[in-house]
The first five atom37 places (N, CA, C, CB, O) and aatype in JSON, in Angstrom:
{
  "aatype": [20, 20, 20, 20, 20, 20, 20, 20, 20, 20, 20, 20, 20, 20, 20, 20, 20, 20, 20, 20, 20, 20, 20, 20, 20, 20, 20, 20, 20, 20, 20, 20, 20, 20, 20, 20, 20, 20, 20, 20, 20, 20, 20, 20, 20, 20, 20, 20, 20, 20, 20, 20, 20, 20, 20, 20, 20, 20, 20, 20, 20, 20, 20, 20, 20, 20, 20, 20, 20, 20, 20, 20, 20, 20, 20, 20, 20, 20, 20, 20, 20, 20, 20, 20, 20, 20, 20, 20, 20, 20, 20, 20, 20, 20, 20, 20, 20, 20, 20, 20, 20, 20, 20, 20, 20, 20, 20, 20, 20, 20, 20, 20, 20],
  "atom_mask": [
    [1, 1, 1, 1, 1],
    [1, 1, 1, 1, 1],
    [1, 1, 1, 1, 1],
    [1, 1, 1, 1, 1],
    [1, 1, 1, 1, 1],
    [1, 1, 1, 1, 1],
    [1, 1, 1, 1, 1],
    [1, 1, 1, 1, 1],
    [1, 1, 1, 1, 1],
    [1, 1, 1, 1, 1],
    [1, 1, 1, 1, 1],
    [1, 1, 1, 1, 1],
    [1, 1, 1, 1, 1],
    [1, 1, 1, 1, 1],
    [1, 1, 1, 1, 1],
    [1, 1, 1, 1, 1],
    [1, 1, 1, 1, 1],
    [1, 1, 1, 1, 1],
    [1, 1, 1, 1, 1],
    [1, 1, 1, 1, 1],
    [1, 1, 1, 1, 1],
    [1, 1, 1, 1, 1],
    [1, 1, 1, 1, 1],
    [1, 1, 1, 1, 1],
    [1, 1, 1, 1, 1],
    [1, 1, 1, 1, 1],
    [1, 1, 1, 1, 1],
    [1, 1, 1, 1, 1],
    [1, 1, 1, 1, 1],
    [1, 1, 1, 1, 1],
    [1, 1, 1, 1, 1],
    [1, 1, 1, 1, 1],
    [1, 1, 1, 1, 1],
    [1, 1, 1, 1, 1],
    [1, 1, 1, 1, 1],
    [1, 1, 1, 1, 1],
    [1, 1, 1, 1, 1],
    [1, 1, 1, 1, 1],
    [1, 1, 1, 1, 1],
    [1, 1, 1, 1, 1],
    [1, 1, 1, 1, 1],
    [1, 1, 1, 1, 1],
    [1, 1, 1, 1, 1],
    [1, 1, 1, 1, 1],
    [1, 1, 1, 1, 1],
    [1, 1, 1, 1, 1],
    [1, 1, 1, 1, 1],
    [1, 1, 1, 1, 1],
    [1, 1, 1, 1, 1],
    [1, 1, 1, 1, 1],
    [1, 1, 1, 1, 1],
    [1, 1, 1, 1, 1],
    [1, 1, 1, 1, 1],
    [1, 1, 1, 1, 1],
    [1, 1, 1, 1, 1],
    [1, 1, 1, 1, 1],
    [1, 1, 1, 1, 1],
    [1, 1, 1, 1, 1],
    [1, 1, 1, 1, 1],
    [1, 1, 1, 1, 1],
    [1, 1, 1, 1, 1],
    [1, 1, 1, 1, 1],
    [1, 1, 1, 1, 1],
    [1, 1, 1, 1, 1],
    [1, 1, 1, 1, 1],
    [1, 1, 1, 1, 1],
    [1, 1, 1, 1, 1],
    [1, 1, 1, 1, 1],
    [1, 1, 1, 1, 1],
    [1, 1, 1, 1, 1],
    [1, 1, 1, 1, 1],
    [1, 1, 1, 1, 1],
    [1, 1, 1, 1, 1],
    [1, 1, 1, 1, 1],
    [1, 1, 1, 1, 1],
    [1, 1, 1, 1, 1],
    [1, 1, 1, 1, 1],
    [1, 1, 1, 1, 1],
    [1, 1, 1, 1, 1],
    [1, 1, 1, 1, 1],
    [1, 1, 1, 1, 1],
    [1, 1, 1, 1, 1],
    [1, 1, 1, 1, 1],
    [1, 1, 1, 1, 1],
    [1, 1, 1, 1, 1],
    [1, 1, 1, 1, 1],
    [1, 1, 1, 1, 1],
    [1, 1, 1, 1, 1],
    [1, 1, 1, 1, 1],
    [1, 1, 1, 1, 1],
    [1, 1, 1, 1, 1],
    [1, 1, 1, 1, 1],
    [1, 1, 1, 1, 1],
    [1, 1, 1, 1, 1],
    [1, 1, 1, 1, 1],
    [1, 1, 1, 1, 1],
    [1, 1, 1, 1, 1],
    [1, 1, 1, 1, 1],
    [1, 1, 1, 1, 1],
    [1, 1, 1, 1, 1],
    [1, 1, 1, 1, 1],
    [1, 1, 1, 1, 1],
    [1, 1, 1, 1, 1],
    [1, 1, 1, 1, 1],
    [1, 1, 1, 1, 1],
    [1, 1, 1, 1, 1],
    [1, 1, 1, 1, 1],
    [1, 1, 1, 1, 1],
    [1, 1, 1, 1, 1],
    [1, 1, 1, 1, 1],
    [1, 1, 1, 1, 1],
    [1, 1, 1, 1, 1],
    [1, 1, 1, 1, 1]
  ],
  "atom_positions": [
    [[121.49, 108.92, 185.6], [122.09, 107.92, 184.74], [122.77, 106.87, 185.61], [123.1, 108.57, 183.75], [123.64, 107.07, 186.46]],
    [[122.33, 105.94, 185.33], [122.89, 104.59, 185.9], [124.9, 104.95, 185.84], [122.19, 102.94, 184.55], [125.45, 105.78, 185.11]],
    [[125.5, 104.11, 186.75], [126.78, 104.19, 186.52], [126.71, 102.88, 185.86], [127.75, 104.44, 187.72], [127.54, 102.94, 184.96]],
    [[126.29, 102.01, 185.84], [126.75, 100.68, 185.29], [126.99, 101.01, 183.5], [125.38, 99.34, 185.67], [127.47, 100.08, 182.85]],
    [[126.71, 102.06, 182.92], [126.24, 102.44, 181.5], [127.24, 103.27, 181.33], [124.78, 103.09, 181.24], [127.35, 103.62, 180.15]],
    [[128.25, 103.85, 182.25], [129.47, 104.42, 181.64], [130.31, 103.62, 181.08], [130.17, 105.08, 182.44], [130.55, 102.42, 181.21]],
    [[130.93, 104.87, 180.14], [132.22, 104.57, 179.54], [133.35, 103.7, 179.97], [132.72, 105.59, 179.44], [133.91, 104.33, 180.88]],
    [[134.03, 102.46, 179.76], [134.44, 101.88, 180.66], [135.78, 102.64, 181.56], [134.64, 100.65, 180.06], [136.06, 102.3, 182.71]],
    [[136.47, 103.65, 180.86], [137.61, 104.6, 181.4], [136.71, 105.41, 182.36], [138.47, 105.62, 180.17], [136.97, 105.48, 183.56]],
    [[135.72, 105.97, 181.82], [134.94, 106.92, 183.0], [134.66, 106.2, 184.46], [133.34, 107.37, 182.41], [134.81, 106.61, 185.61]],
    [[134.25, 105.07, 183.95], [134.08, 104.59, 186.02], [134.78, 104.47, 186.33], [133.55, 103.51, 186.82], [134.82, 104.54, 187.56]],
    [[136.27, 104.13, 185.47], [137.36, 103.04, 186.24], [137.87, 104.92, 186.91], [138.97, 101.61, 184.8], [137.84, 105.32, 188.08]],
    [[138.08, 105.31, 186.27], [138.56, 106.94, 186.51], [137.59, 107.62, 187.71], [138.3, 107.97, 184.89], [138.19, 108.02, 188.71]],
    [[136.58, 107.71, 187.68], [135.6, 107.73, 188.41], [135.82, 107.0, 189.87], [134.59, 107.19, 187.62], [135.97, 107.74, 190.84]],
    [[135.87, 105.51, 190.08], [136.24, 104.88, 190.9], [137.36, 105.62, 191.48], [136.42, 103.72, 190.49], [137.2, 106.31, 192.49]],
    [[138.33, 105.53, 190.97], [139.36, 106.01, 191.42], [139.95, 107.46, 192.02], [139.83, 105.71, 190.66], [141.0, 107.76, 192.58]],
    [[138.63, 108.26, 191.58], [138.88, 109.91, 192.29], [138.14, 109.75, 193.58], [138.11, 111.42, 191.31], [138.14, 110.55, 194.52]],
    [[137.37, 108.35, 193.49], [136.3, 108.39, 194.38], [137.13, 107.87, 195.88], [134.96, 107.32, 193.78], [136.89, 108.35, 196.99]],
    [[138.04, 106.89, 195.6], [139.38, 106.1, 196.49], [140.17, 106.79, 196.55], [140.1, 104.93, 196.06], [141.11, 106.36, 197.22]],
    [[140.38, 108.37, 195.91], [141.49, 109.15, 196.16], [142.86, 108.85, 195.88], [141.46, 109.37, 197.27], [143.75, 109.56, 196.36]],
    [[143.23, 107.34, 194.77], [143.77, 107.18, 194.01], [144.77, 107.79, 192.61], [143.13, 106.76, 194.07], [145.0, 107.32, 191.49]],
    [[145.04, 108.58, 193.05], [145.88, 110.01, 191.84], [146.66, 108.91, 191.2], [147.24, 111.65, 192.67], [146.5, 108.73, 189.99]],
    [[147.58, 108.07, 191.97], [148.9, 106.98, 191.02], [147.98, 106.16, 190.18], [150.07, 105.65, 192.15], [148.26, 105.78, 189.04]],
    [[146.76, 105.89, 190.87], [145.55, 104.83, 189.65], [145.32, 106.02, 188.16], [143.23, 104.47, 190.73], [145.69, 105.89, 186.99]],
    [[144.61, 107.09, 188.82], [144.46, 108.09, 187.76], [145.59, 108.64, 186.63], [144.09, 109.17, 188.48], [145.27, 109.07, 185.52]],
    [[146.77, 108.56, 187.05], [147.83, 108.86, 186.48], [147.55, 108.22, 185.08], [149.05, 108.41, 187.25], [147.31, 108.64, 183.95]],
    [[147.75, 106.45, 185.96], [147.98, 105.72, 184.79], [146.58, 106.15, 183.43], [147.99, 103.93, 185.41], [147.1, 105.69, 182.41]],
    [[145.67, 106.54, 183.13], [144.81, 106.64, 182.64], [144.81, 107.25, 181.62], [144.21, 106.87, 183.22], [144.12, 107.04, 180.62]],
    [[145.92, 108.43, 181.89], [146.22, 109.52, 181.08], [147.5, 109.31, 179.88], [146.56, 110.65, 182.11], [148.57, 108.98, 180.39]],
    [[147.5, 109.44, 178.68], [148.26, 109.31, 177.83], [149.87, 110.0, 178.13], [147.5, 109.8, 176.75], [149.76, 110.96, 178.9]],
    [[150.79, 109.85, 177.87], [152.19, 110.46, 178.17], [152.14, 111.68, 177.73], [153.38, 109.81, 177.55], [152.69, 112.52, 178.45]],
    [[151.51, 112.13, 176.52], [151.56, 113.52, 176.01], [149.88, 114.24, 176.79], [151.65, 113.45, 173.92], [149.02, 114.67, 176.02]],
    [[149.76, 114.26, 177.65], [148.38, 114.38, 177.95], [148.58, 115.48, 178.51], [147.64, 113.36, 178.71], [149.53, 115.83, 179.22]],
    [[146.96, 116.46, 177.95], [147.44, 117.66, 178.57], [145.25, 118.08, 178.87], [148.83, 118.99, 177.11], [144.28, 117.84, 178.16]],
    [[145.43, 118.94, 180.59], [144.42, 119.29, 180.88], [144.05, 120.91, 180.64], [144.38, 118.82, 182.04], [144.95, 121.68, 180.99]],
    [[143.05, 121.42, 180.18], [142.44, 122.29, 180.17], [141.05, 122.25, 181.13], [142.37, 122.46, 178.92], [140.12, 121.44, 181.08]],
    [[141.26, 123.53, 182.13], [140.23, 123.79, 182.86], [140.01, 125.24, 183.16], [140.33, 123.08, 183.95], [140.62, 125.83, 184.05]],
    [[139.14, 125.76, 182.4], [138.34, 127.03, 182.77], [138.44, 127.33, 183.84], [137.1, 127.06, 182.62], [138.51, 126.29, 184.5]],
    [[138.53, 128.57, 184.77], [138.96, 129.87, 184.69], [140.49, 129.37, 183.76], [139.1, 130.72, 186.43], [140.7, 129.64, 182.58]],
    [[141.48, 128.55, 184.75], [142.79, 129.11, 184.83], [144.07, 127.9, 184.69], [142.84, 129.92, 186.28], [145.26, 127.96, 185.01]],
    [[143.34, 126.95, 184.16], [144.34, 125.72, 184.23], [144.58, 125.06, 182.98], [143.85, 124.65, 185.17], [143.76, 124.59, 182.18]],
    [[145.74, 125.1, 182.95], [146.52, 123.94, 181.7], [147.85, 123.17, 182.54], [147.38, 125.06, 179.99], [148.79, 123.68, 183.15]],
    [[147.51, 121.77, 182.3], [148.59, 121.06, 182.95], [148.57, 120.26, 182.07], [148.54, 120.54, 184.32], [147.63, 119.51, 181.82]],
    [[150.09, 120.34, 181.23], [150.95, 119.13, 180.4], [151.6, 118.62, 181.13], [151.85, 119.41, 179.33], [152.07, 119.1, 182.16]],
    [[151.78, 117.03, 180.53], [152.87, 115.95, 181.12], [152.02, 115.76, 182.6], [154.81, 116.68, 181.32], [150.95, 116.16, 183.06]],
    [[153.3, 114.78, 183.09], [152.67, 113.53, 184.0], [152.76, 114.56, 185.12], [153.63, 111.82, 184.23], [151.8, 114.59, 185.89]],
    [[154.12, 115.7, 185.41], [154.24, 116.02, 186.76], [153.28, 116.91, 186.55], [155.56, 116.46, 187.39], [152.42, 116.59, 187.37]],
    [[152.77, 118.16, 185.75], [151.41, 118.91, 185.91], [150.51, 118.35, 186.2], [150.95, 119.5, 185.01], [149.99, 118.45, 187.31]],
    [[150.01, 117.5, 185.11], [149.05, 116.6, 185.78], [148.78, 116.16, 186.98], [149.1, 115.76, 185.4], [147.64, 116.29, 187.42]],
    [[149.75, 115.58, 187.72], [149.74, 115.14, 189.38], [149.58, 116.2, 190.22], [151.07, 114.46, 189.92], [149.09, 115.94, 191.32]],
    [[149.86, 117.29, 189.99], [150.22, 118.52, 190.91], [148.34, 119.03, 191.05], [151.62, 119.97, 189.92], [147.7, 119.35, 192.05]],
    [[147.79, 118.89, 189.19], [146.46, 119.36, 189.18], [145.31, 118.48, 189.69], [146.19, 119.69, 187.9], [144.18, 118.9, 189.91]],
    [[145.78, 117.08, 189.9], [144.88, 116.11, 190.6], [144.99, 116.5, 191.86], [145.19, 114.63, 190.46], [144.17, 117.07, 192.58]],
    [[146.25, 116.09, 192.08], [146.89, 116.55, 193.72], [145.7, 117.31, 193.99], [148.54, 117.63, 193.9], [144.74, 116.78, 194.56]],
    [[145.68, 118.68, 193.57], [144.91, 119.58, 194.57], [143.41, 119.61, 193.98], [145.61, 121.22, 194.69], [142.72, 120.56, 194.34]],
    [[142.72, 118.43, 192.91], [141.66, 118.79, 192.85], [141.14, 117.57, 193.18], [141.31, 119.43, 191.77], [139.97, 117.75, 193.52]],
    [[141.48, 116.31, 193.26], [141.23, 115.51, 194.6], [141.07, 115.65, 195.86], [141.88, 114.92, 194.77], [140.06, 115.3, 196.48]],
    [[142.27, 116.27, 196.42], [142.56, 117.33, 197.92], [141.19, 118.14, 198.18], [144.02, 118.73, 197.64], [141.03, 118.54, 199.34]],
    [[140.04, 118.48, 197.12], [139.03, 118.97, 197.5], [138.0, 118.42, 197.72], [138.83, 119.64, 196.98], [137.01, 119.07, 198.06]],
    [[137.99, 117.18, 197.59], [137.07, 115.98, 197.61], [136.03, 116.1, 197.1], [136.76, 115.53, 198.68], [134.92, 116.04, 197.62]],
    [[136.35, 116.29, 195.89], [134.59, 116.49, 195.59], [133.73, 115.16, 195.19], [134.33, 117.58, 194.17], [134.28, 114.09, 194.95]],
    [[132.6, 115.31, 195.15], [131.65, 114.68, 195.46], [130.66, 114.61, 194.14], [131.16, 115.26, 196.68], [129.96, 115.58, 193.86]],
    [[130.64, 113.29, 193.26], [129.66, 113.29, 191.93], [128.02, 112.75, 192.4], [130.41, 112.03, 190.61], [127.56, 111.61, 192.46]],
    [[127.61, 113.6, 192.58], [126.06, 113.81, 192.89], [125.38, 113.59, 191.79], [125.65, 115.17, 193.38], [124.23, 113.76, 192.19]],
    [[125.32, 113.36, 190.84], [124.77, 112.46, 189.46], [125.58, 112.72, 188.19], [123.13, 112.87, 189.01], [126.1, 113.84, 188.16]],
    [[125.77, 112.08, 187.35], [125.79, 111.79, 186.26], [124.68, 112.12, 185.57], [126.09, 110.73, 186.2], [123.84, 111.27, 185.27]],
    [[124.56, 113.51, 185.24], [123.68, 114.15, 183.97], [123.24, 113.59, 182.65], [124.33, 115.17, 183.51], [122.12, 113.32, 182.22]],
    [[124.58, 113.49, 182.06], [124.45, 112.98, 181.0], [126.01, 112.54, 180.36], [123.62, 113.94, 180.26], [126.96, 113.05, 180.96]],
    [[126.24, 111.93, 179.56], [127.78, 111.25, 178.95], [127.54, 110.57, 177.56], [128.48, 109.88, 180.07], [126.55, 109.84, 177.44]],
    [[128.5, 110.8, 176.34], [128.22, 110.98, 175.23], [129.78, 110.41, 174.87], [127.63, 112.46, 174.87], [130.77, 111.14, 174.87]],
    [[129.8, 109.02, 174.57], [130.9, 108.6, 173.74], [131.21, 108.42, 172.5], [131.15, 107.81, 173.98], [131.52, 107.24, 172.38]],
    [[131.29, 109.01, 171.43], [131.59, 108.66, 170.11], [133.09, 109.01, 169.32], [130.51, 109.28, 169.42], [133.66, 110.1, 169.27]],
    [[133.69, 107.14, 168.49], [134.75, 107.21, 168.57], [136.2, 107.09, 169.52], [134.54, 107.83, 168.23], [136.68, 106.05, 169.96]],
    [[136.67, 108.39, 169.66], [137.56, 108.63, 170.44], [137.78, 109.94, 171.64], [138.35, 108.59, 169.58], [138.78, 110.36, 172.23]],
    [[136.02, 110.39, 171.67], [135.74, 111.29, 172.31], [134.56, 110.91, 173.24], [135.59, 112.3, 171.49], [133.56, 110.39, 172.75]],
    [[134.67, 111.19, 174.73], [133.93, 111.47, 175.7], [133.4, 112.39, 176.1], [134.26, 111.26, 176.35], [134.23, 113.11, 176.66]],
    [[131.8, 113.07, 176.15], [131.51, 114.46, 176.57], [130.83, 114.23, 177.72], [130.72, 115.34, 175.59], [129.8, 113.56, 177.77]],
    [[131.38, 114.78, 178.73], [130.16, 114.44, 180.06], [129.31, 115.93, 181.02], [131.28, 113.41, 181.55], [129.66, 117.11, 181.12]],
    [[128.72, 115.58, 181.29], [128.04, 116.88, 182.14], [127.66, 116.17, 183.34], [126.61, 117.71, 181.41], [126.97, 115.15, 183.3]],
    [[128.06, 116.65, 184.3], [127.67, 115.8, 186.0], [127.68, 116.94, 186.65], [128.89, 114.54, 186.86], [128.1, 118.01, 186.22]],
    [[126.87, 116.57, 188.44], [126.57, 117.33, 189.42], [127.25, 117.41, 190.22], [125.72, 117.19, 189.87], [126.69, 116.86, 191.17]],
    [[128.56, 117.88, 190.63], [128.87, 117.62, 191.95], [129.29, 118.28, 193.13], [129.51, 117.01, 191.87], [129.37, 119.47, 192.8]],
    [[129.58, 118.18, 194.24], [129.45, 118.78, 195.05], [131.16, 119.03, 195.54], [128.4, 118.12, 195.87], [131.92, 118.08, 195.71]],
    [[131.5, 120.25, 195.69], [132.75, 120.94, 196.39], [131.99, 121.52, 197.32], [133.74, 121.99, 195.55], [130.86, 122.0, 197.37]],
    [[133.64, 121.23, 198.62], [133.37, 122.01, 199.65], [131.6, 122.5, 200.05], [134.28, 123.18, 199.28], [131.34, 123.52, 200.69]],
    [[130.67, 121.68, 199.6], [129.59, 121.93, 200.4], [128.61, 122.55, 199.63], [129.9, 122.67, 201.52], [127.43, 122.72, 199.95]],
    [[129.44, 123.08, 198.04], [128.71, 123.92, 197.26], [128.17, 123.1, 196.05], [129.55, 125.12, 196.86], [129.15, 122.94, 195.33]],
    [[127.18, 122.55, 195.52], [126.84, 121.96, 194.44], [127.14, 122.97, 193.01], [125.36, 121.55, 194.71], [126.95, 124.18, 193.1]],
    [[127.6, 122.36, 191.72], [128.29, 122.99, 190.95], [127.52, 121.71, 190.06], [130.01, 123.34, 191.23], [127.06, 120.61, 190.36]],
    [[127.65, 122.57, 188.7], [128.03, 121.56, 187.63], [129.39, 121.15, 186.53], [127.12, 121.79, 186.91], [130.11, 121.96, 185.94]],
    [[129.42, 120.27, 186.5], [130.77, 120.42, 185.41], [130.51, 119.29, 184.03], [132.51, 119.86, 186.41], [130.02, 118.16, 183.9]],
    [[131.11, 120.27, 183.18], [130.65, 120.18, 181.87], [132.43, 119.74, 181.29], [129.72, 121.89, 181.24], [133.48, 120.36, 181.45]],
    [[132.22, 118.84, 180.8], [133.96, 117.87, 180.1], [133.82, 117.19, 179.04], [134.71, 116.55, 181.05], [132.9, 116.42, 178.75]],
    [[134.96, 117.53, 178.32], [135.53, 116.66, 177.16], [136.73, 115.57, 177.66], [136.21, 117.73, 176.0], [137.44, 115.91, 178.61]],
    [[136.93, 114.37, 177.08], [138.25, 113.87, 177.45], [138.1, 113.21, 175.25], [138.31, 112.29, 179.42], [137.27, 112.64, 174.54]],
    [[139.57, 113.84, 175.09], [139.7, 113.34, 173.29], [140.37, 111.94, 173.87], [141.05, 114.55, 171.87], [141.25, 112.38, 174.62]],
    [[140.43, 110.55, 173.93], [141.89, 109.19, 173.61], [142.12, 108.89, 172.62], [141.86, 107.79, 174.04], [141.51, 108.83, 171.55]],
    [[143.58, 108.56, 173.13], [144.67, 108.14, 172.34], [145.15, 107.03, 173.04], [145.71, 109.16, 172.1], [145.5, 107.04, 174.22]],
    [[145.15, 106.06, 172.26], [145.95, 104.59, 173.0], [144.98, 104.06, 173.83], [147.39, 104.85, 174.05], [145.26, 103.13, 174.59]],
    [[143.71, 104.62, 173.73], [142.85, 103.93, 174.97], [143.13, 104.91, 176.37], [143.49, 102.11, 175.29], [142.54, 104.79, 177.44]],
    [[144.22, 105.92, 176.05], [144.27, 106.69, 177.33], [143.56, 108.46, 177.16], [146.08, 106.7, 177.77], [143.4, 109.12, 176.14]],
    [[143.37, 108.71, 178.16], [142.78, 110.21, 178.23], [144.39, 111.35, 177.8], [142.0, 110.52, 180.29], [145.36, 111.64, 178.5]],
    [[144.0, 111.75, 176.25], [144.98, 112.41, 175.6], [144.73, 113.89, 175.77], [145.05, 111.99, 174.19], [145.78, 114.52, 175.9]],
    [[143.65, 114.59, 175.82], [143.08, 115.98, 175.98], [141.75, 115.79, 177.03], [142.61, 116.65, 174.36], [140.99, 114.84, 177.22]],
    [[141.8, 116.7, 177.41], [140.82, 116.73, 178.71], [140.53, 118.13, 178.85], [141.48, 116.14, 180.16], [141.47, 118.9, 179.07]],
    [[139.27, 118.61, 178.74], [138.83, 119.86, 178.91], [137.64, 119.94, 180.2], [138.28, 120.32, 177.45], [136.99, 118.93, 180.5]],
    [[137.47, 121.09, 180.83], [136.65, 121.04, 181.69], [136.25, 122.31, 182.35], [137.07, 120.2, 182.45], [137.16, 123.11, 182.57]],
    [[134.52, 122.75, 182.85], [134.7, 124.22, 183.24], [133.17, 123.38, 184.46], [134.4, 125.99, 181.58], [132.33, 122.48, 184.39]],
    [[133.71, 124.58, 185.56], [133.03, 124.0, 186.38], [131.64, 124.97, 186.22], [133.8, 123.86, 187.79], [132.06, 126.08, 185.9]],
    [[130.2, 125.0, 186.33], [129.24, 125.9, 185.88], [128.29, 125.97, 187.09], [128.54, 125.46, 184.51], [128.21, 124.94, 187.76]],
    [[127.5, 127.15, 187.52], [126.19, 126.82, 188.43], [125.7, 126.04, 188.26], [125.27, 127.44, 188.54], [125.28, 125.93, 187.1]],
    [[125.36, 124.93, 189.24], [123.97, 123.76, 189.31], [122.74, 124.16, 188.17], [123.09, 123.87, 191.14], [122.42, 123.63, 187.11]],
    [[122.11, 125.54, 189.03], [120.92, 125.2, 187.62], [121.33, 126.37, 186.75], [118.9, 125.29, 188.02], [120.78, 126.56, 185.67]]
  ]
}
């Protein structure tokens, strides 16, 4: 999938994990914003949030394609390829907005194929 055809929050968000930008990403996220991530993560508010970028930026991962992305309304569903630490993975996400900002955010990382 072309990037020029994303969501306009997804690239700008996108861009910005890509620059290692967390204070850009911050802003993105709604004040009541809260992450869910399979195995073991829930981070409410701004300081969870930073703490859960913090260290999942810190891993640099790497978006090896854009699968597929599904905007309707006030919901984003995406499925992309990417690469941690050396290991290709897939990850499968919801983001619900509010205000134009990312209000719920779900995410589980899955085997490639």
């Amino acid at each position: 999938m072309s990037e020029t055809t994303l969501p306009p929050m997804f690239a700008k968000d996108l861009a910005q994990m890509r620059a290692g930008d967390i204070a850009g990403m911050l802003l993105n996220y709604h004040p009541d914003a809260q992450i869910v991530r399979l195995p073991d993560v829930v981070a409410s508010g701004n300081r969870e949030i930073r703490s859960f970028l913090d260290g999942y930026v810190g891993m640099r991962p790497k978006i090896l394609e854009i699968i597929s992305i599904k905007e309707a309304d006030d919901t984003v569903l995406y499925h992309s390829k990417i690469d941690i630490g050396g290991r290709e993975m897939g990850i499968v996400g919801t983001w619900v907005l509010r205000d134009d900002l990312i209000w719920r955010q779900t995410a589980v990382i899955v085997p490639a194929s």
